[in-house]
N, C-alpha and C positions, 0 to 999 in steps of 0.2 A: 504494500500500500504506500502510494506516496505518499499521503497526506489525511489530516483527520476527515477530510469533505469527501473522500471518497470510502469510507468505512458509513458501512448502512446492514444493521446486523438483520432488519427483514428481510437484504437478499443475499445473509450470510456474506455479507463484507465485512470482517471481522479481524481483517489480519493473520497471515500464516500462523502466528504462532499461538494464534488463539483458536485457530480451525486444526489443529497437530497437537494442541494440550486435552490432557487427559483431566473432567470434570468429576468431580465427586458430589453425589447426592447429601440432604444432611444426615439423611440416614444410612448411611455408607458410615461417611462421616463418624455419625455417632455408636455406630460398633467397632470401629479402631480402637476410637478415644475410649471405649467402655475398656475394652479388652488392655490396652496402655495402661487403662487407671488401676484395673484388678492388678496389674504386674506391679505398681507401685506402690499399691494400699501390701503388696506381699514383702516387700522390701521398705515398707516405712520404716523398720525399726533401727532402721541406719539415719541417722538424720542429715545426713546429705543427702539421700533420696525424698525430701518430702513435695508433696504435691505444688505447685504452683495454685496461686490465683487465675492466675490468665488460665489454664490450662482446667481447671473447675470450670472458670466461666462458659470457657469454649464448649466444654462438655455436656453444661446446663441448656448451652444455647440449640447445639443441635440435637441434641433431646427432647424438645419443648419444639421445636418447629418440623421435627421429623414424623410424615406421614405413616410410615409405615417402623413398627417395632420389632416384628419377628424377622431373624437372619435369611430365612429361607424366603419371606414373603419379596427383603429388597434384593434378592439374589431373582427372582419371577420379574419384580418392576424394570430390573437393568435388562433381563431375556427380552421381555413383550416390548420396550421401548427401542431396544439394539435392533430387533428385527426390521423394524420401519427405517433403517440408514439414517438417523437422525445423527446431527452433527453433535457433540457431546453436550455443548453448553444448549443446546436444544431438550436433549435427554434429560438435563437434570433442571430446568428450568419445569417442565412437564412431570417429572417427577417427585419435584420440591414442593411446585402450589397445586397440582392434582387439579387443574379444572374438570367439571361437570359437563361442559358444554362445547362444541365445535366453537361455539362463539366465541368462548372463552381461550377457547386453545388459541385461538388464530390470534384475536388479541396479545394474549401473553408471549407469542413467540409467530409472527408474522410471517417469517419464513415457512411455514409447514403449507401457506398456498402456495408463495409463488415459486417453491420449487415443483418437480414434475413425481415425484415420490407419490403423493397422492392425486390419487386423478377425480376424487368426487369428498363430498362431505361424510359420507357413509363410511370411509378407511379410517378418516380420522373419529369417526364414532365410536369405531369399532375397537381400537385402540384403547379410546378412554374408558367403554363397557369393562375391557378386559382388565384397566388398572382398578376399575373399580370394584371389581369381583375381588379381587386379591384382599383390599383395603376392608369390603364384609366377610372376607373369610378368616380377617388374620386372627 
């Protein structure tokens, strides 16, 4: 990209290195961090291992904004959303606020019309049906 005027993320102009970086959901996210904290809370009783602030908060934060809590359900969210070739910061932009609605999708992440991935409303429906089975099953 040369310049900021020609990045326009509804038609995925985003910059190489942001269309080649790997996105984490918050709920990705928040089973690292779970799984880091348990390894820390096991080695507290060194007190150069203690927990940070930052690193609690971080922990609070993607917990609390994470739609999805069981391992197995955001290991389905990242399958059903990978299958559609969605660009990542697409994936987890869809995965993070869950819209309900095509209407909502396309708003939140504009690019899912004007690329050629989907060719009607009904793909993109069927998509969000599928995340949302996961989200009543978990």
């Amino acid at each position: 990209m040369s310049g900021e005027e020609d990045e326009n993320a509804a038609e995925l102009k985003i910059g190489e290195e942001f269309l080649k970086a790997k996105c984490l959901m918050n709920c990705e996210v928040a089973l690292i961090l779970d799984r880091k904290y348990e390894q820390l809370q096991q080695m507290s009783e060194d007190p150069l291992n203690q927990i940070s602030q930052v690193f609690e908060k971080s922990l609070q934060y993607v917990k609390r904004f994470s739609r999805y809590k069981n391992p197995d359900a955001v290991k389905q969210v990242r399958e059903i959303l990978s299958r559609h070739k969605l660009a990542e910061f697409e994936l987890c932009v869809l995965g993070n606020l869950c819209p309900e609605t095509v209407e909502e999708a396309i708003a939140m992440v504009p690019s899912l019309k004007s690329r050629e991935r989907f060719h009607n409303d009904e793909a993109i429906e069927t998509m969000l049906n599928d995340l949302s089975l996961i989200k009543k099953f978990e």
